[in-house]
C-alpha positions as CSV (number, residue, x, y, z in Angstrom):
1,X,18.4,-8.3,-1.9
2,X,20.0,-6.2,1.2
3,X,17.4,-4.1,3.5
4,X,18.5,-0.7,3.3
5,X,18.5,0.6,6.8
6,X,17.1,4.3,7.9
7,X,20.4,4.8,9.2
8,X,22.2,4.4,6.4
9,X,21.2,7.0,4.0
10,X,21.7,5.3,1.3
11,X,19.1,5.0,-1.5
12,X,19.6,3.0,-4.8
13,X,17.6,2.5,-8.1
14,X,15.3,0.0,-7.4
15,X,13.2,-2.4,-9.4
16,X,10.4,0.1,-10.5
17,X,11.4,4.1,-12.0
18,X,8.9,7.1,-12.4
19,X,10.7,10.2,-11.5
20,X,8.3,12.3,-12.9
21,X,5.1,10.5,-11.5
22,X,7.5,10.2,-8.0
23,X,7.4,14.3,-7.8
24,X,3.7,14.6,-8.5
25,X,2.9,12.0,-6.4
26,X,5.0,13.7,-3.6
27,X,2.9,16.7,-3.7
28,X,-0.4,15.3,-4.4
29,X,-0.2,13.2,-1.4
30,X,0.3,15.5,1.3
31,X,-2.3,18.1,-0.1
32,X,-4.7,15.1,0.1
33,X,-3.6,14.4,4.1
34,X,-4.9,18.1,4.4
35,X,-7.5,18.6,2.0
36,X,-9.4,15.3,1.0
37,X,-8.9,13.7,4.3
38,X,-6.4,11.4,4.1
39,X,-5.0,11.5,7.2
40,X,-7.5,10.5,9.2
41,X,-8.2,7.7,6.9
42,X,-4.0,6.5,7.7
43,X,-5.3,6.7,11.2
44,X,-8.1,4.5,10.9
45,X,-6.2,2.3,8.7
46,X,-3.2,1.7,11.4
47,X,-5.1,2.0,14.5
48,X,-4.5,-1.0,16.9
49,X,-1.7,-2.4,15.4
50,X,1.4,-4.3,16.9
51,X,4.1,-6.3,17.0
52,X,5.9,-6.4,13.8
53,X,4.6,-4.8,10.3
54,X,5.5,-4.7,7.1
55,X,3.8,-1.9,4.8
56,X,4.4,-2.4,0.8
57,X,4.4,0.3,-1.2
58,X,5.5,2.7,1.2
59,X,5.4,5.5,-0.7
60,X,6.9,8.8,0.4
61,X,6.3,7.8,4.0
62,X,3.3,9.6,5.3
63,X,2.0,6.9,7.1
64,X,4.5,6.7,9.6
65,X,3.2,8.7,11.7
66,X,0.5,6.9,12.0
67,X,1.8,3.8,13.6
68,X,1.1,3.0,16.9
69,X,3.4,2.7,19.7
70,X,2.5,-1.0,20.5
71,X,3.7,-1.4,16.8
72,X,8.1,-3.0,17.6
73,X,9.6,-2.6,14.1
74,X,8.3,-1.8,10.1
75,X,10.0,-2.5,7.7
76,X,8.2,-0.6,4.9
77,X,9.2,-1.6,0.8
78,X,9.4,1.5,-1.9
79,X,10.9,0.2,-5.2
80,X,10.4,3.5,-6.5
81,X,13.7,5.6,-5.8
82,X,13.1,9.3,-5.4
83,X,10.0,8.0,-3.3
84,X,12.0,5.6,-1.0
85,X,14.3,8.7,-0.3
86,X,11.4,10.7,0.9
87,X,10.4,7.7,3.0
88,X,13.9,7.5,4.3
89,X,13.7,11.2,6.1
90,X,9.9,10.3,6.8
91,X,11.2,7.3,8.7
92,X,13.5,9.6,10.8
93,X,10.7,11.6,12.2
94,X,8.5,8.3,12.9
95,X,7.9,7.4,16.5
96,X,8.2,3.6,15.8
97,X,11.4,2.2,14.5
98,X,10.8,2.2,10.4
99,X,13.5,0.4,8.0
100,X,13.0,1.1,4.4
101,X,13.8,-1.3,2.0
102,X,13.9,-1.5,-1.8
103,X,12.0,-4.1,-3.1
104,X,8.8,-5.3,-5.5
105,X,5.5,-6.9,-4.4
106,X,5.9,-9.6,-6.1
107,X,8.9,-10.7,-5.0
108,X,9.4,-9.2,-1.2
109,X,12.8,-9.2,0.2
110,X,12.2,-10.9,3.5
111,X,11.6,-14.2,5.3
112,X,8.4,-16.0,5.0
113,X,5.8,-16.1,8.4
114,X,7.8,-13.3,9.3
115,X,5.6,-10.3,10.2
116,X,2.3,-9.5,12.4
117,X,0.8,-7.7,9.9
118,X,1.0,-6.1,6.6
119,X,-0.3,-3.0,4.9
120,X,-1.7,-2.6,1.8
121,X,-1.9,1.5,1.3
122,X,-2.9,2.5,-2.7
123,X,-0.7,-0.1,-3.9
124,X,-2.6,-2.8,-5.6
125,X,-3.7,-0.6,-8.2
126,X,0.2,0.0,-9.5
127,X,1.6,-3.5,-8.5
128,X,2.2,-5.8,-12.2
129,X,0.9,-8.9,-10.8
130,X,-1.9,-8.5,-8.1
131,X,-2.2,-12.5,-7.6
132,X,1.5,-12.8,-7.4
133,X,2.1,-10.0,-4.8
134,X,-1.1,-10.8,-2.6
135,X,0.8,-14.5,-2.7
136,X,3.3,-12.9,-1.3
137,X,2.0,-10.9,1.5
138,X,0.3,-14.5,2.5
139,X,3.7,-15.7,2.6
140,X,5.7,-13.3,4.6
141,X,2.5,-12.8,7.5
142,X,2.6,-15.7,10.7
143,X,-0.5,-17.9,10.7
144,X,-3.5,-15.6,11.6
145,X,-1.7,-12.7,10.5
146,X,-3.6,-9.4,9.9
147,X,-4.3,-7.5,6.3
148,X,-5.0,-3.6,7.0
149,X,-5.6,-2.1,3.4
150,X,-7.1,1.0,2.1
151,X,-7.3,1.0,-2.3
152,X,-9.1,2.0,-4.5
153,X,-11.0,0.5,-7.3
154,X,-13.7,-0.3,-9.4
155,X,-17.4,1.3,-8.4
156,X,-19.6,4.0,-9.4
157,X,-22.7,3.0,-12.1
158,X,-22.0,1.7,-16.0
159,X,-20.7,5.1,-16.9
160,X,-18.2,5.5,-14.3
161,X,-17.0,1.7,-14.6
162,X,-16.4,1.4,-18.6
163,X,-14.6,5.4,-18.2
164,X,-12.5,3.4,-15.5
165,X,-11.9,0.5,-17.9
166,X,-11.1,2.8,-20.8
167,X,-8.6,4.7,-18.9
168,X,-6.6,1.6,-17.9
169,X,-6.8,0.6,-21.6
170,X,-4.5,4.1,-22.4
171,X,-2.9,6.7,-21.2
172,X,-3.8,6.1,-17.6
173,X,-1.1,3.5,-16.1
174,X,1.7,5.3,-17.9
175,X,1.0,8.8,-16.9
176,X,0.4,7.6,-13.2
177,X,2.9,5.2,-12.4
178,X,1.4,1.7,-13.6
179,X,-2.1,2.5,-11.7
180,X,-5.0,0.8,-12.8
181,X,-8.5,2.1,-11.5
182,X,-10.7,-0.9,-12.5
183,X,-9.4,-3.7,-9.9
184,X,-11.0,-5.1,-7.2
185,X,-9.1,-5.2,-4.4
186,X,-11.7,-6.8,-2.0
187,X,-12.3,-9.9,-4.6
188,X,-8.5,-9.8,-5.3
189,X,-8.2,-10.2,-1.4
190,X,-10.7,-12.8,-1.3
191,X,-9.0,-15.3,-4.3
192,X,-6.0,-15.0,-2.8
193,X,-7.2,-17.2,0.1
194,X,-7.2,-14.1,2.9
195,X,-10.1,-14.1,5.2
196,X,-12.1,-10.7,5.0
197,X,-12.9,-9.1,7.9
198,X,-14.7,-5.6,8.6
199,X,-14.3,-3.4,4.9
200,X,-16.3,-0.4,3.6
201,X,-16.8,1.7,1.1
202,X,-14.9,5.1,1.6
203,X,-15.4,8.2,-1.3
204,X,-12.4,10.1,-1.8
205,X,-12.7,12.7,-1.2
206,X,-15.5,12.0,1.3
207,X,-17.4,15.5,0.1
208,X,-16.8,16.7,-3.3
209,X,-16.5,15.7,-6.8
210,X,-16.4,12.1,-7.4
211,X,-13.5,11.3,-9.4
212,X,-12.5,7.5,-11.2
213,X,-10.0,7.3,-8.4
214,X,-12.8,8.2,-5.5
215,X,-14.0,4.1,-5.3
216,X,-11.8,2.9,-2.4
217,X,-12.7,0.1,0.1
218,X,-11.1,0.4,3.7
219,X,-11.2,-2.9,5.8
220,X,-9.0,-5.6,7.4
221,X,-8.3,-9.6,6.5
222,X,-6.4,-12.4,8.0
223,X,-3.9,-14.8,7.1
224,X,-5.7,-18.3,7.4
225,X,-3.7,-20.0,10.4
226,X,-2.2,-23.0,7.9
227,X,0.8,-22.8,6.7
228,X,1.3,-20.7,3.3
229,X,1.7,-23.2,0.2
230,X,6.0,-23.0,-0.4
């Protein structure tokens, strides 16, 4: 598949389409920088980073802002369209050099032990194949390379778990893009053979109502230093 460059423009249907989730995802995203405290989540997220990146599930782009100088290139994957053309003009603004490319997790358009360091930002809830895409990210990071993610997931007591479960069951994932709210991230992580680091528990929003979407974990894993299985 060809990387669609910032510079080009261009933006082309890619392998997922949810114009309608797309817009209210657009606007629901930057209220919640503002209001619920997302933004200084992105900044604890990205902080420290270098070298190359890749970030999957890119969105509309509002972490780009966020990088780091230190950070040389990222090459951030959108397959959603009307979202990768929001990420396009976010990428213009960014103080790093971003190329956005069309693409899926589970099949990323780039060369293997390629990258630094990946980030996983409220994407493994809406990717089809967790195992498959977390293969992936193993695949494309060098030896020792570094996991930043922030998702959400399963938590809360009984109640708030089997409301969770029930919502994936119907109406949830195809009024919201494919999202799921019962996965585990962390253990998804953890099977996939990454080595976890520092993670927490952050509420969204942090003060509030709590919400089947409020379970997110915020931490950091690593790429064990032998080679990816091919």
């Amino acid at each position: 598949m060809r990387l669609l460059s910032t510079r080009s423009g261009q933006v082309t249907r890619g392998p997922v389409h949810h114009p309608l989730f797309a817009r209210y995802y657009a606007r629901l995203s930057v209220g919640a920088d503002s209001r619920l405290g997302m933004a200084g989540v992105r900044e604890r997220l990205l902080a420290g980073l270098s070298g190359r990146v890749i970030e999957i599930g890119a969105g509309n782009g509002l972490n780009f802002r966020h990088y780091p100088g230190a950070v040389a290139e990222v090459v951030a994957i959108e397959p959603e369209s009307l979202l990768r053309k929001l990420a396009l003009e976010a990428a213009l603004r960014a103080r790093v050099p971003v190329d956005v490319v069309p693409g899926a997790a589970e099949a990323l358009p780039v060369k293997s032990e390629a990258f630094d360091a990946a980030v996983l930002s409220l994407v493994l809830c809406s990717v089809r194949d967790v195992a498959r895409a977390l293969g992936e990210v193993r695949r494309v990071l060098r030896p020792g390379g570094e996991v930043r993610f922030f998702e959400h997931g399963q938590g809360g007591g009984r109640v708030m778990t089997l409301t969770q479960h029930a919502l994936d069951r119907t109406l949830w994932p195809v009024l919201n893009g494919g999202c799921h709210l019962a996965r585990e991230p962390v253990a998804a992580l953890r099977e996939a053979g990454f080595r976890l680091g520092p993670h927490r528990r952050v509420l969204l929003p942090e003060r509030g109502p709590v919400l089947p979407t409020s379970y997110c974990a915020l931490g950091v894993a690593w790429r064990p230093d032998e080679p990816a299985e091919r």
